[in-house]
C-alpha positions in Angstrom: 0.0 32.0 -27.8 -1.1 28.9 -26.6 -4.8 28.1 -25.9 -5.8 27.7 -22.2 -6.2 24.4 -21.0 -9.0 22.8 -20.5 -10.5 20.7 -17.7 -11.1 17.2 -19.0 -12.3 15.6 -15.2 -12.5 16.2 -12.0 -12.1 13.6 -9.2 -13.4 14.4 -5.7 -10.9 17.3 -4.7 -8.4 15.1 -5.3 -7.3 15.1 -9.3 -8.0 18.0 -12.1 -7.2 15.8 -15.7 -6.2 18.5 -18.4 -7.2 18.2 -22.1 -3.2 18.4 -22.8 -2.5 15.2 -20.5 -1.2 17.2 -17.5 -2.7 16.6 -14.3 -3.1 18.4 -11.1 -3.1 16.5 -7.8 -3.8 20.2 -5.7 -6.1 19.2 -3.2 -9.4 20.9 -3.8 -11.7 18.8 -1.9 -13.0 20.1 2.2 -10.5 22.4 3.8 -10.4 20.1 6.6 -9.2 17.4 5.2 -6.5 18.7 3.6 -3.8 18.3 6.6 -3.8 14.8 6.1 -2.4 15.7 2.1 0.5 17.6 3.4 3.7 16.2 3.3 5.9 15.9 6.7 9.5 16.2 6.4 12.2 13.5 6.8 14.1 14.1 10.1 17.7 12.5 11.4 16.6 13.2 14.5 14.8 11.0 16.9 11.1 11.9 17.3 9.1 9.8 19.5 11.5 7.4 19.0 10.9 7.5 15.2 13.9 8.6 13.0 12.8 9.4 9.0 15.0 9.6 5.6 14.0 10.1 2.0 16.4 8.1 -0.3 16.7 8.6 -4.0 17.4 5.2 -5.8 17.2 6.2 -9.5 17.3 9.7 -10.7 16.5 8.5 -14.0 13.0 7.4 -13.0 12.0 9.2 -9.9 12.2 6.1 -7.9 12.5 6.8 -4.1 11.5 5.7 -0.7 11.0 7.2 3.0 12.3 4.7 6.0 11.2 4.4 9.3 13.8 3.8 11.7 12.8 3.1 15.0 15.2 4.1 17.6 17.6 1.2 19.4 18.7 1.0 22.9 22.8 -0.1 23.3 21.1 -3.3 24.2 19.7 -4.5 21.0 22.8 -3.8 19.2 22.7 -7.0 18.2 19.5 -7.7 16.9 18.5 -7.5 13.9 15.2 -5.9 12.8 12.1 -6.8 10.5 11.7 -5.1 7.5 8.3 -3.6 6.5 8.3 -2.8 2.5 5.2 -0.9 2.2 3.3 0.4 -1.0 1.1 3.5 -0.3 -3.0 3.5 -1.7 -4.6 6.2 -3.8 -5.9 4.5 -6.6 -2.9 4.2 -8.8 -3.3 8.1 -9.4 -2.7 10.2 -6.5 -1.0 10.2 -2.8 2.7 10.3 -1.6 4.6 8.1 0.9 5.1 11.5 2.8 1.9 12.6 3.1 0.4 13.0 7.0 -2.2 10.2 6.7 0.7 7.9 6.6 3.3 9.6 8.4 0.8 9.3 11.3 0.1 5.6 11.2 3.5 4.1 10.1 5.4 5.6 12.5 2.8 4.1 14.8 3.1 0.7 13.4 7.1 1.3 13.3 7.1 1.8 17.3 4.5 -1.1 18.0 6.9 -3.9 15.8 10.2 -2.2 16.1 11.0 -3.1 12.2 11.9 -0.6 9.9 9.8 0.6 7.3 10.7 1.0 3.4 8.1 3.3 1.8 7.9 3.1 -2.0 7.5 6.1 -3.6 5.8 4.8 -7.1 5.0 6.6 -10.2 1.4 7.6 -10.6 -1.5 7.4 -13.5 -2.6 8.6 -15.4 0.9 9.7 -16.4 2.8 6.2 -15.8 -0.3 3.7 -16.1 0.2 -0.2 -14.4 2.7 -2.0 -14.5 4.5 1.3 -13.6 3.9 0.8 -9.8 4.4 -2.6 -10.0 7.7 -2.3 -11.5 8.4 0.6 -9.0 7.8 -2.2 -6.7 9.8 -5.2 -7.8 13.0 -2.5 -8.4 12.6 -1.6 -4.5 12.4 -5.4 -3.9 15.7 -5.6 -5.9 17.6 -2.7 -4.3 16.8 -4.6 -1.3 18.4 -7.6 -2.6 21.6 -5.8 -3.4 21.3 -3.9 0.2 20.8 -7.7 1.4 23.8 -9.1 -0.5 26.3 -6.7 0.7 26.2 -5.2 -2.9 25.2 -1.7 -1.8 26.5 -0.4 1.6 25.2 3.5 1.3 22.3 2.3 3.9 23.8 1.9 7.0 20.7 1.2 8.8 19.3 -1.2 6.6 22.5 -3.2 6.0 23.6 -3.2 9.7 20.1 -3.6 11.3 17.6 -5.0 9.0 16.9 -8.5 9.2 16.1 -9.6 5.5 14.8 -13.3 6.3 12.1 -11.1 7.8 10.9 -8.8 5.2 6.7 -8.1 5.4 5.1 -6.6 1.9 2.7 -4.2 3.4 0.0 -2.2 1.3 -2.7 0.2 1.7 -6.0 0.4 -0.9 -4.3 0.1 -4.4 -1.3 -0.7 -2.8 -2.8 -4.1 -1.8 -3.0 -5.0 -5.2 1.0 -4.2 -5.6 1.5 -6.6 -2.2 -0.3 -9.3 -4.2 1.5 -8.5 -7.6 5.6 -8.3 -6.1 5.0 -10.9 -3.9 3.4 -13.1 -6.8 6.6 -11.9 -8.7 9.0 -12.9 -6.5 8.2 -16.5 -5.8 9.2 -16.9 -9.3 12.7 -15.5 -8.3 15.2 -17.7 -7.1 18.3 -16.7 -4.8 16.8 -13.4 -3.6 18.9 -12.3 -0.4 14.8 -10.7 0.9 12.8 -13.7 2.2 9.1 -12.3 2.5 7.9 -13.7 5.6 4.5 -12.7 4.9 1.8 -9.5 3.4 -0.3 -7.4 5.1 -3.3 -6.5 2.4 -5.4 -3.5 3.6 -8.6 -2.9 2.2 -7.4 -3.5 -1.4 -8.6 -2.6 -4.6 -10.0 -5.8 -5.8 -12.9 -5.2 -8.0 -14.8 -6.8 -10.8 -16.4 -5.3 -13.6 -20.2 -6.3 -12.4 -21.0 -4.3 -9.3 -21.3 -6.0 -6.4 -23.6 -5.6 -3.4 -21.1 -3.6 -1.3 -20.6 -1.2 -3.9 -24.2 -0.2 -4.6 -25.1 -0.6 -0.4 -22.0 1.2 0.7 -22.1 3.8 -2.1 -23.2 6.7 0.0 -21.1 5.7 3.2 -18.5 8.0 2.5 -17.4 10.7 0.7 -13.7 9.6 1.4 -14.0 6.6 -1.4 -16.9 6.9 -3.3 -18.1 4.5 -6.8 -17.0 7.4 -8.7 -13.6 7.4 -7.6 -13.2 4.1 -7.8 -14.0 4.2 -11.4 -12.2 6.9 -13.1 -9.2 6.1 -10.9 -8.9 2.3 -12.4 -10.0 3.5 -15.7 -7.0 5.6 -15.4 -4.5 3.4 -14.0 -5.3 -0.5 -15.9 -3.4 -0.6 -19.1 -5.4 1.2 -21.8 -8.1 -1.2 -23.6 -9.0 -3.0 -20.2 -11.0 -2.9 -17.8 -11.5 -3.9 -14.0 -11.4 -7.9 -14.5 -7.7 -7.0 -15.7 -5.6 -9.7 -12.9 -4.0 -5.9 -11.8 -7.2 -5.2 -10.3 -8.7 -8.6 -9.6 -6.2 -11.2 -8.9 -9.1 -14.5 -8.4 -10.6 -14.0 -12.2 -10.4 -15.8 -14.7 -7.8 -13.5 -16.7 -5.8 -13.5 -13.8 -3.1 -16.4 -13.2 -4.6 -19.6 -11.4 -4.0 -18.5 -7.4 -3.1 -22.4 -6.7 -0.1 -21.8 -9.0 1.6 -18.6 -7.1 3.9 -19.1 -4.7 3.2 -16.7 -1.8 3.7 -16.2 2.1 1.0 -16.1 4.8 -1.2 -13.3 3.9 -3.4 -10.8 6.2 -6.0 -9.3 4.6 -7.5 -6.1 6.3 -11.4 -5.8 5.4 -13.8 -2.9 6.6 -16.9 -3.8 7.0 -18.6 -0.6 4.8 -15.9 -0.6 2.6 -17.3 -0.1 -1.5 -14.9 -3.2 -2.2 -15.8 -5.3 0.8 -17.6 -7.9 -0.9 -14.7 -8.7 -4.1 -12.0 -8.4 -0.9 -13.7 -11.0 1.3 -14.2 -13.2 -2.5 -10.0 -13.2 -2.5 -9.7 -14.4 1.0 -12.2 -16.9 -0.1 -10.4 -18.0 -3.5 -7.2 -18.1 -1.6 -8.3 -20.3 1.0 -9.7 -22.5 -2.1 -6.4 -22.8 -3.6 -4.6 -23.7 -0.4 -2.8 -20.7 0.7 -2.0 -19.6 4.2 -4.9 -16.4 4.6 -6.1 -14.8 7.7 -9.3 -12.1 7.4 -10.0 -9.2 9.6 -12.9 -7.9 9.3 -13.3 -4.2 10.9 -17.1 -3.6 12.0 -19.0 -0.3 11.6 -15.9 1.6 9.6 -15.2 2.0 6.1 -11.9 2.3 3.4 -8.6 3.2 4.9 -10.5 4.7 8.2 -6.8 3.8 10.0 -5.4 6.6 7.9 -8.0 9.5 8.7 -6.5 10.8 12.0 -9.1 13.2 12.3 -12.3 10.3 12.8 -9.2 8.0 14.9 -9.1 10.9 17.3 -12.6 12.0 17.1 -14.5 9.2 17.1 -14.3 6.6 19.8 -15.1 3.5 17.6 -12.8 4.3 14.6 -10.2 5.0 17.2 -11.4 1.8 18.8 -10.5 -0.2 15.7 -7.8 1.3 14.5 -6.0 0.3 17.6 -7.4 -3.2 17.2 -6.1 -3.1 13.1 -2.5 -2.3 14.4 -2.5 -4.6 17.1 -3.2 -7.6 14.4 -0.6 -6.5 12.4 2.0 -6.6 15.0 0.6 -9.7 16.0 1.2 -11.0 12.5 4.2 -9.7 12.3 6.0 -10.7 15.8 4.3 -14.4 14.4 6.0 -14.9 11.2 
């Protein structure tokens, strides 16, 4: 018989790390958070004008994606639609595209730009450390392509309706730091049918080794994203033997490739003002603007990581409401621009 388990960590309620390499992503964490964790299912139908389909692309790998599809009125037959191609946060380790937290705000963002919305659902760490999700990422970019080139017809919706010199990499948390990483990747492609028009960077995992100010002032702000997290999470997700100056986790070091040498889109880069990584998010703005690059900063006051995607503080509390309106306001703005 084999001997039980046994717990090597435990991260905030949101990851149990076995001896035996398994891991449990049960939530474990305040029962009254744990609506935001539970998956919505796809629907054909119509639901506030919002239509939702899981698609399988490789059985081999896992690889899928959830779309968005807002509904169309007989007169915009014609028209063709932006394409959102959005990578979901969670520290490398833990989240779904599924889950309520984004259900709830990319369906909103779907309504208010009228684009459709390609959800990558990427492999996790500690299981499948980076590049996993990054490569989850360029293979979606590449399905795309065929979709894009007439290659593969089995998504009506995105062949018919989707409007590929339009596409926007969008990416929550962690998933900022696949934004920067595809779209890095593929202005070194050439003949791509997917033009990326531009990225949408949300509070994203940029760190450094060396603490920096945020992260010791901000430490106690909230129990949603705390140091701790932040630290077993990238310990578990960079490629073994690393650390958080890795170019995965901190694209302006000095391991990471010059930023005046990438070929990238205008970028929009979502900063909370009490977020643990505020201070290494606003230095990328800054070392992007050094090297020439097309970057716009927003800077949300008074709230902290990913507040957008906790619908209970957006309902309950005016002023993350407030900004969360603001946040998706600029990013149809930037959107409708480019």
């Amino acid at each position: 018989m084999d001997a039980e388990k046994r717990i090597i960590d435990q991260i905030s309620g949101w990851l149990t790390l076995y001896d035996d390499g398994t891991v449990d992503r049960t939530w474990t964490g305040p029962p009254e958070i744990e609506f935001l964790t539970k998956p919505v299912a796809a629907h054909d139908e119509f639901r506030n004008g919002i239509s939702v389909r899981d698609v399988k692309i490789d059985t081999k790998t896992g690889l899928a994606v959830r779309l968005y599809i807002p509904e169309r009125k007989p007169s915009d037959e014609d028209d063709k639609l932006p394409v959102i191609l959005h990578f979901h946060g969670g520290g490398f380790c833990f989240s779904e595209p599924e889950w309520f937290m984004y259900y709830q705000f990319y369906t909103r963002l779907v309504r208010s730009t009228g684009a459709i919305c390609v959800s990558v659902k990427t492999r996790l760490a500690p299981e499948h450390r980076l590049p996993a999700a990054i490569d989850d990422g360029r293979a979606v970019f590449l399905w795309l392509h065929a979709i894009a080139c007439g290659e593969y017809s089995s998504e009506p919706c995105l062949g018919s309706y989707a409007d590929f010199r339009r596409m926007f990499l969008v990416g929550d948390s962690s998933g900022g730091n696949l934004v920067h990483q595809v779209a890095a990747w593929a202005g070194t492609q050439e003949d791509l049918g997917p033009e990326i028009a531009g990225c949408v960077i949300l509070h994203p995992g940029f760190v450094r080794s060396k603490r920096s100010r945020s992260e010791l002032e901000n430490a106690s702000y909230s129990d949603f994203l705390t140091l701790d997290m932040v630290d077993k999470f990238l310990d578990m997700a960079v490629p073994i033997g690393s650390t958080k100056d890795h170019p995965f986790t901190c694209p302006m070091g000095s391991a990471a490739p010059p930023l005046s040498g990438l070929k990238l889109p205008p970028v929009m880069v979502g900063v909370a003002e009490k977020d643990l990584m505020h201070d290494t998010q606003v230095e990328y703005c800054e070392a992007m603007k050094k090297a020439g690059k097309d970057i716009v900063m927003l800077i949300s006051p008074g709230v902290g990581h990913s507040f957008y995607l906790n619908k209970m503080a957006v309902d309950m509390d005016p002023h993350v409401g407030k900004q969360s309106d603001h946040l998706l306001m600029a990013i149809t703005d930037f959107i409708r621009k480019h």
